[in-house]
C-alpha positions in Angstrom: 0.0 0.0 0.0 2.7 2.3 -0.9 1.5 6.0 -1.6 3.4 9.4 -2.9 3.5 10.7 1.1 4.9 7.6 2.6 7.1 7.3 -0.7 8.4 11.1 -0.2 8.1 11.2 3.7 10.7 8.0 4.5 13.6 9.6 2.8 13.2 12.8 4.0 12.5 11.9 7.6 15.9 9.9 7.2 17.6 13.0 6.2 15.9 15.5 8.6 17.2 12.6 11.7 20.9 13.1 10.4 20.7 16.7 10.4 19.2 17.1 13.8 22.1 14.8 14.7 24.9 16.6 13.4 22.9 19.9 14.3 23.0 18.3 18.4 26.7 17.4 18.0 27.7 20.5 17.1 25.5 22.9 19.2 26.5 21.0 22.1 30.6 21.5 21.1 29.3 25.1 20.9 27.4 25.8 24.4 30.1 23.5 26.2 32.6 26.0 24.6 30.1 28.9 25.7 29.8 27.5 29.2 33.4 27.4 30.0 33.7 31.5 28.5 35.7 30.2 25.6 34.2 32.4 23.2 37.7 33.6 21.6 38.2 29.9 20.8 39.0 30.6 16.6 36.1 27.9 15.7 33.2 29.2 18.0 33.1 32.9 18.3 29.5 34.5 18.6 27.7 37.4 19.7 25.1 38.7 22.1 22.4 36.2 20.7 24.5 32.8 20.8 23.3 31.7 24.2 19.6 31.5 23.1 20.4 30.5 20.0 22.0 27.4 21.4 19.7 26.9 24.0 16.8 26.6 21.3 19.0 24.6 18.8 19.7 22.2 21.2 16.1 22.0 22.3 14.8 21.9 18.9 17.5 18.7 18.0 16.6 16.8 20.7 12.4 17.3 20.6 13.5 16.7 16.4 15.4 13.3 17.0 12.5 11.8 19.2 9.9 13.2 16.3 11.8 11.0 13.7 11.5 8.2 15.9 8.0 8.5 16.2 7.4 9.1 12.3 9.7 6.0 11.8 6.9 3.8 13.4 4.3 5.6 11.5 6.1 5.3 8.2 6.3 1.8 8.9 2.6 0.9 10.2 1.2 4.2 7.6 -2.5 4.2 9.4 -4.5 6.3 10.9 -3.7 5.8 14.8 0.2 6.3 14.1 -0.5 9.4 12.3 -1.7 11.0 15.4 1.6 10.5 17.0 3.7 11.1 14.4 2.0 14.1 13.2 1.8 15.8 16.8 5.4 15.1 18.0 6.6 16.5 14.2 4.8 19.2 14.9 5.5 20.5 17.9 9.6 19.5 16.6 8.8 22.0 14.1 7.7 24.9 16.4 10.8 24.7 18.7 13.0 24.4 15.0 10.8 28.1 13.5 11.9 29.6 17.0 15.5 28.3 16.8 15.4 29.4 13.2 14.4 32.9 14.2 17.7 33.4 16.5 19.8 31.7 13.8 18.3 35.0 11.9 19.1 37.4 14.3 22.7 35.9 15.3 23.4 36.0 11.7 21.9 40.0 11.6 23.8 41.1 14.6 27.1 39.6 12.8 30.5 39.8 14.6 32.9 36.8 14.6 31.7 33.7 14.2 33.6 30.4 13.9 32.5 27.6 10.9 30.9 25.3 14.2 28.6 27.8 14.9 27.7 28.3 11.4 27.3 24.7 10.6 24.6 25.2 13.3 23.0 28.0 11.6 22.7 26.7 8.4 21.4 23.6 9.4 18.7 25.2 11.8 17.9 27.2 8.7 17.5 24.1 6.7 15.7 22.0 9.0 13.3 24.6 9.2 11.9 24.2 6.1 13.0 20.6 5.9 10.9 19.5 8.9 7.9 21.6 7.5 7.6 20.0 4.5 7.9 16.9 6.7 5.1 18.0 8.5 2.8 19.0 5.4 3.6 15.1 4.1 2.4 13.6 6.8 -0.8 15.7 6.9 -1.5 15.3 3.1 -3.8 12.2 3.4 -6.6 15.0 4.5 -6.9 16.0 0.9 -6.5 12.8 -0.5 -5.7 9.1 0.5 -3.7 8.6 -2.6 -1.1 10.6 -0.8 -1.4 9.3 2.5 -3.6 7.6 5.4 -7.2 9.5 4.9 -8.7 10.8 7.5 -11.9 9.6 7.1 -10.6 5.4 6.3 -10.9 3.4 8.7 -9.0 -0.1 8.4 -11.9 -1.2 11.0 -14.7 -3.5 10.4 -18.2 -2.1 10.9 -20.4 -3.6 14.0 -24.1 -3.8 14.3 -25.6 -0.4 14.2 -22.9 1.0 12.1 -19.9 1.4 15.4 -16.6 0.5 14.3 -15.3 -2.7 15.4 -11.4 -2.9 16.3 -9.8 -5.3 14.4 -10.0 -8.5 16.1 -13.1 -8.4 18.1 -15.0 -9.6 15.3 -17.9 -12.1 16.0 -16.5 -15.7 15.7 -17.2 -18.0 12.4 -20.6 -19.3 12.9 -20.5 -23.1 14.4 -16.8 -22.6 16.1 -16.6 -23.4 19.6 -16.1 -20.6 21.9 
């Protein structure tokens, strides 16, 4: 039951969980660095923003890495009750990336020295900002059409007496078997 979402969303939830990776490696290199007042170090450098700018790239790596982990269970299963998961957790992954990708803008406005670590962390908070919303708009495409993922409205249910859904599995037994 492969569709276009699940066909487009897999690889690109693969890549989005290497960049928030790299993204926590090197933020983390960055506050230690920031922590210990090292900020003449020639690889880290920074400027009155840095400090919240790490803080929420950090934040927004971490909340991203146990997104992916979610979508990687909804990718697999593609219904209707993992998409709630995976859908909220990218979500909310997303929100704490747009605010970390706001002080990426404003470090990068306020300028002053800084070292290629820090900009790796910049660029890749700007990426993964628009990465992880297209994500995000992949997983939620099934509510215009099933053909492009999970629909809303299917249910993979049987239907009871009256019309209820039925979870799979509670389904009335074969007539004549012994219960």
């Amino acid at each position: 039951m492969a569709t276009v979402g699940r066909n487009i969303a897999g690889p690109l939830l693969f890549l989005n969980l290497i960049m928030y990776c790299i993204t926590l490696g090197f933020a983390s290199w960055c506050v230690n660095r920031y922590i210990n007042g090292q900020t003449y170090h020639p690889s880290f450098g920074g400027n009155g923003a840095t400090g919240f700018f790490l803080t929420f790239a950090i934040l927004a790596s971490v909340v991203g890495i146990v997104a992916k982990l979610a979508g990687s269970s909804h990718i697999r299963a593609w219904r209707n009750d993992s998409l709630a998961a995976a859908g909220s957790a990218s979500l909310i992954a997303w929100a704490i990336t747009a605010l970390a990708f706001g002080f990426a803008c404003k470090q990068i406005n306020l300028g002053g020295h800084r070292g290629w670590r820090l900009r790796v962390v910049e660029a890749f908070t700007i990426i993964l900002a628009f990465t992880q919303l297209l994500y995000v708009l992949l997983l939620h495409a099934g509510l215009f059409s099933s053909k492009y993922g999970p629909g809303y409205r299917d249910t993979d249910y049987g239907v009871g007496a009256g019309g209820e859904p039925v979870p799979k599995g509670s389904a009335v037994p074969a007539a004549g078997a012994r219960v």
